[in-house]
C-alpha positions in Angstrom: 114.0 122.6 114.3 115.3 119.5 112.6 117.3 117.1 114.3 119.6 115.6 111.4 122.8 114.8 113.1 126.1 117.0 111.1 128.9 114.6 109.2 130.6 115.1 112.8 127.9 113.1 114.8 127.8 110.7 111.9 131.3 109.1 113.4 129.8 108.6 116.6 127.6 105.8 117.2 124.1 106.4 119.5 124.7 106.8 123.1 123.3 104.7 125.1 119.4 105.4 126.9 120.7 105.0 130.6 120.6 108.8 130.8 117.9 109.9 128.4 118.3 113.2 129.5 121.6 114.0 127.4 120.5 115.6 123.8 123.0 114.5 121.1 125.3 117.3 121.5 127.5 116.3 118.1 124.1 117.4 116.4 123.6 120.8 114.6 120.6 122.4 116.7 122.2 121.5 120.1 125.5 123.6 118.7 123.3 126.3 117.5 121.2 126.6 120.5 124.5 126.7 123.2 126.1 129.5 120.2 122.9 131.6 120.6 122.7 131.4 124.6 125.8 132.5 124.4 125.8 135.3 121.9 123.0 136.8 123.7 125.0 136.6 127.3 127.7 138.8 125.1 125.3 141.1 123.7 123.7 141.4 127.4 127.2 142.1 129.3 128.5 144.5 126.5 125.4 146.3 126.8 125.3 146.6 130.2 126.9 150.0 131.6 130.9 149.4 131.6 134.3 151.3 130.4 133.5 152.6 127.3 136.5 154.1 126.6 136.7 151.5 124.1 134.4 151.3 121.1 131.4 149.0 121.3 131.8 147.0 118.1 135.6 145.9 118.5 135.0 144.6 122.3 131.7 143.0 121.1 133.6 141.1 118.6 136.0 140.2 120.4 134.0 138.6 122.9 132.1 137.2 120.8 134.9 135.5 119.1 136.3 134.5 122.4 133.0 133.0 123.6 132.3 131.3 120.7 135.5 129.2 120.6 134.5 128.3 124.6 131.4 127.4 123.7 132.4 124.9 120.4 135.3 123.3 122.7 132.4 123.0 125.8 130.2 121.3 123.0 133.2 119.4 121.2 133.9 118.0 124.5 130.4 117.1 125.6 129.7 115.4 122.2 133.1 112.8 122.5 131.8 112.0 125.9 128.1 111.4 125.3 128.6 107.7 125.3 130.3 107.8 128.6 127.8 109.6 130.4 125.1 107.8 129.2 126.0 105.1 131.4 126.0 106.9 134.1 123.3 107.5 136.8 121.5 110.6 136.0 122.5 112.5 139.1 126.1 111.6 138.0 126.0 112.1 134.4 124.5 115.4 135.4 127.3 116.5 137.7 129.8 115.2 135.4 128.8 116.9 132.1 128.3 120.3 134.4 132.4 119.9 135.5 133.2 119.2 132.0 131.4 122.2 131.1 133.3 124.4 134.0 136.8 122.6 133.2 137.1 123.5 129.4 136.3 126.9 129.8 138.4 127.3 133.1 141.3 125.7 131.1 140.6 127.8 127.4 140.4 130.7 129.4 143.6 130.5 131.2 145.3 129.5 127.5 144.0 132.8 126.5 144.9 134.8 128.9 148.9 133.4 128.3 148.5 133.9 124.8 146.9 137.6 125.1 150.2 138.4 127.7 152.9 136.9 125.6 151.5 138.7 122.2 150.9 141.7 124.5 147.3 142.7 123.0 145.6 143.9 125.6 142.3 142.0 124.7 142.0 140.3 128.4 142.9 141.8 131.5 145.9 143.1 133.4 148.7 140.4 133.9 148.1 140.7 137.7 144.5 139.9 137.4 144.8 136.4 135.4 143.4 134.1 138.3 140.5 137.1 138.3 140.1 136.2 134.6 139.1 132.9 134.7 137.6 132.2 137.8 135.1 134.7 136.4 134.6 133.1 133.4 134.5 129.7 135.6 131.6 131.3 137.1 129.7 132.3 134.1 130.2 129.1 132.4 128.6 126.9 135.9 125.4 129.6 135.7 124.9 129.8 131.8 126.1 125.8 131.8 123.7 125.1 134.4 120.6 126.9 132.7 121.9 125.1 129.4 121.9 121.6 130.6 118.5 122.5 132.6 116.9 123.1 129.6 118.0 120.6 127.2 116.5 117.7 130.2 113.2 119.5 129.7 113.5 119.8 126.0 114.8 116.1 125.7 112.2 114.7 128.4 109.3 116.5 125.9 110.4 114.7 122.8 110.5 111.3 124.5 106.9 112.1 125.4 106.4 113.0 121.5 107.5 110.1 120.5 106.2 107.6 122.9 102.9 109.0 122.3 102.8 109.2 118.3 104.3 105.7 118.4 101.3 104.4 120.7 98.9 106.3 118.6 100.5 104.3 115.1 100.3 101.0 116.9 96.7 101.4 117.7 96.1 102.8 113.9 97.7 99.5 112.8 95.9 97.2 115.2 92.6 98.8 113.8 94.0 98.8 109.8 94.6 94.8 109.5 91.6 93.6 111.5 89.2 95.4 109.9 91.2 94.9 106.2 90.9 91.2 107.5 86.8 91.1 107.8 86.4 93.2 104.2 88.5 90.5 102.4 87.1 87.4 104.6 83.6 88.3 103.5 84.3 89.1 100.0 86.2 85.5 99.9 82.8 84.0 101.6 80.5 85.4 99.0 82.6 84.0 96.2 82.6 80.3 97.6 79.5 78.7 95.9 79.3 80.7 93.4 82.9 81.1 92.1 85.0 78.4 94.0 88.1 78.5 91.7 87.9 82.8 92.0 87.3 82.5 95.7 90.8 80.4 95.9 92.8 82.6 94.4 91.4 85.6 96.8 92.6 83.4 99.2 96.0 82.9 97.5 95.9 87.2 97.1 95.0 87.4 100.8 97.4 85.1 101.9 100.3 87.2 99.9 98.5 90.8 101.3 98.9 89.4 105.1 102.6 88.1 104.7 103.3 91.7 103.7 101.3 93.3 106.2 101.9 91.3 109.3 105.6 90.9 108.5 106.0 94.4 108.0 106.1 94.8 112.0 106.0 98.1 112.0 109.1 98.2 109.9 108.9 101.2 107.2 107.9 99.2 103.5 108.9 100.7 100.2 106.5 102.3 97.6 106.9 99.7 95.2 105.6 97.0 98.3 102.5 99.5 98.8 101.4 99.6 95.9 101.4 96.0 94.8 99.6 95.8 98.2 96.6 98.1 96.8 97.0 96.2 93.7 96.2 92.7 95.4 93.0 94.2 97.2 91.7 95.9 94.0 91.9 92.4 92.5 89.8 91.2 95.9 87.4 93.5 95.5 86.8 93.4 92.2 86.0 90.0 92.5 83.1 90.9 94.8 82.1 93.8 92.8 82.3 92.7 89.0 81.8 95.0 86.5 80.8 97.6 89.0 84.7 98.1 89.8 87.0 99.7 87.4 90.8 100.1 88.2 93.2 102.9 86.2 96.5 101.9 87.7 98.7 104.6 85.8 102.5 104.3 87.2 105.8 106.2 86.1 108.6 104.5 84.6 110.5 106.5 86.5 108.8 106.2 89.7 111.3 105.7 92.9 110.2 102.1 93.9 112.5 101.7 96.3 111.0 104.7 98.2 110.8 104.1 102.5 107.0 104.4 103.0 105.1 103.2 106.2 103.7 99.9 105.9 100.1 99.9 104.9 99.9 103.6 103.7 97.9 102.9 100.6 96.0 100.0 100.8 93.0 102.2 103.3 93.2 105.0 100.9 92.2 102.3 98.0 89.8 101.0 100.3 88.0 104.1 101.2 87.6 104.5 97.8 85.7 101.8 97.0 83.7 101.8 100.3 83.0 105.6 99.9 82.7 106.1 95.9 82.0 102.7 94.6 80.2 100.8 96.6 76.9 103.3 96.8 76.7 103.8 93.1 74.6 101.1 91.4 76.9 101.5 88.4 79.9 101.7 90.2 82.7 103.8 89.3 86.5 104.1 88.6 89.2 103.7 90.9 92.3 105.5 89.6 95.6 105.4 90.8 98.1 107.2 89.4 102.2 107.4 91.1 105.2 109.7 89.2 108.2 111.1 90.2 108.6 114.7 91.7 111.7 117.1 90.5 112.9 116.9 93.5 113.2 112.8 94.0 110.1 111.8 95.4 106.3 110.9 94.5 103.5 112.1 94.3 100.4 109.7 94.3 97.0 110.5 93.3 93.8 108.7 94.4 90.5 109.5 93.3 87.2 108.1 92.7 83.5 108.9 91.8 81.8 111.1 94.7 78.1 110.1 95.4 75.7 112.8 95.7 75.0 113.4 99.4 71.7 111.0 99.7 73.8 108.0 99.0 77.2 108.2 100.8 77.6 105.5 103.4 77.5 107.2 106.9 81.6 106.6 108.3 84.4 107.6 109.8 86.6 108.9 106.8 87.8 111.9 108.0 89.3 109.8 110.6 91.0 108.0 108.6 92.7 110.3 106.3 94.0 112.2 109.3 95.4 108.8 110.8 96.8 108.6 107.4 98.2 111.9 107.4 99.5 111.7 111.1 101.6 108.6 109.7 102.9 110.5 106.3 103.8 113.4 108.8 105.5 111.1 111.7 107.7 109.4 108.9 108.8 112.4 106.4 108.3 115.1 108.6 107.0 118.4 107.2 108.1 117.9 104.0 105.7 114.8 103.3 101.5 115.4 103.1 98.5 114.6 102.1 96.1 116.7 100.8 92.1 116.0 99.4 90.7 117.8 97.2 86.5 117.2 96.8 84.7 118.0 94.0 81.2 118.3 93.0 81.4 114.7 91.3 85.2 113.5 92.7 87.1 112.8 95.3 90.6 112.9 95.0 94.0 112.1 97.7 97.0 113.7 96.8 100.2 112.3 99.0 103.6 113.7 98.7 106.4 111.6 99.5 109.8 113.1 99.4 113.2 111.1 99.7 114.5 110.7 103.0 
């Protein structure tokens, strides 16, 4: 279930973390979990044996419509109070969101049950049995409030663990991206030295621009337009080291969304796979091709491919590893709706990422 906060959370800034328990109650899957809880309670009591000298379907909406108003005022008035809580103690902000949750529907109840005696309806109960009314419905609310708040802590507490984890995971894929980026160029730019002093300076000059964009990402999400002038500037590296051997089709939309948030460093292993895996083991080298557009739906789609060595000459490595690093960090950033996919052929090899818009 998504967690994209409604137009109503969007006026409220983010709570404090003293009590990282709380979910964002002004978010839509909070409100539609507490609505379902809820529903089902109805469903269960109505079911239940009871009076039925009333029809089924005319109680069960009305309670249902009854409920369903506690349970948006309950959420309405957990939601403005978020902030508050959060910097209280736990054990407090606990106890405090449980009264809240008691209070509203004590207090909507008894407004009911005025309003249902005034317009004589007969929707509640008998004007004798008003403090019977809502001190049942009291109760209810501190059992089903109680579960509620129960398991959004365990539901909150597992997502903090998600995201602790996948974060520690991307910082050790980063660690291992830029050192071992750092060796490749190094030694290209050491071969180049006697031989071609004025081409080994400007792979220094390319280097020195690739690591100001790489180490000053920080983690930060880059754009698409930044990634691929990244795998632009090690092409040109390694095609220093390779020659002739290295061919580069760099085919790019006009309309392609540049300014597309991307993780930092999300194409340049891709590129660099390909050379290492489809390049380098062919003595006549091969054709790197790159190729970005636009999607219908706002986004790109990128296309990597390169020449596939028959199996007597691939170079023995951990690819598969890093593709699924690769896609771990498509998936942590866009979601579901972002992927890569590969696609091997007899003589190709070919990455296909999706990138929607945020």
């Amino acid at each position: 279930m998504s967690d994209t906060p409604t137009p109503f959370a969007a006026k409220h800034a983010p709570a404090p973390a003293g009590a990282p328990w709380l979910p964002d109650f002004c978010s839509l899957p909070v409100l539609l979990s507490a609505m379902l809880v809820v529903e089902l309670l109805v469903v269960a009591v109505l079911l239940a044996p009871s009076d039925e000298t009333r029809p089924l379907l005319p109680r069960l909406g009305t309670a249902t419509v009854f409920a369903q108003w506690l349970t948006l005022l309950c959420i309405v008035c957990l939601c403005m109070l978020r902030a508050t809580f959060s910097r209280l103690p736990s054990w407090a902000s606990v106890a405090a969101a449980h009264a809240i949750l008691v209070a509203a529907v004590a207090a909507g109840s008894a407004v009911v049950f005025s309003i249902d005696q005034q317009l004589g309806l007969g929707l509640t109960l008998p004007a004798a049995l008003g403090a019977r009314f809502v001190l049942r419905n009291a109760l209810l609310a501190a059992l089903v409030g109680a579960a509620l708040l129960r398991y959004f802590y365990v539901i909150e507490q597992w997502r903090a663990r998600v995201r602790a984890e996948t974060q520690a995971r991307l910082d050790g894929l980063q660690a291992r991206i830029r050192p071992h980026f750092l060796f490749n160029s190094m030694n290209t730019i050491a071969s180049l030295i006697r031989a071609q002093p004025l081409a080994a300076e400007h792979a220094v000059m390319d280097l020195s621009d690739l690591f100001r964009a790489a180490l000053g990402a920080n983690n930060k999400p880059s754009t698409l337009a930044a990634e691929l002038e990244l795998a632009q500037r090690y092409l040109a590296i390694e095609r220093l080291r390779l020659g002739e051997r290295l061919q580069v089709d760099f085919d790019l939309a006009a309309d392609l969304p540049r300014d597309l948030p991307v993780p930092a460093l999300l194409l340049q292993p891709l590129v660099e796979n390909a050379i290492h895996h489809g390049i380098q083991p062919l003595a006549e080298g091969g054709t790197v091709r790159v190729h970005a557009q636009r999607e219908e739906s706002g986004g790109a789609l990128i296309r990597i491919a390169n020449p596939r060595p028959v199996d007597s000459a691939r170079v023995p490595s951990r690819n598969g590893v890093a593709l699924a690093n690769t896609r771990m960090r498509i998936e942590y950033h866009f979601g579901r709706r972002g992927a890569l996919d590969v696609r091997e052929g007899e003589h190709d090899f070919e990455v296909i990422l999706r990138l929607p818009t945020p």
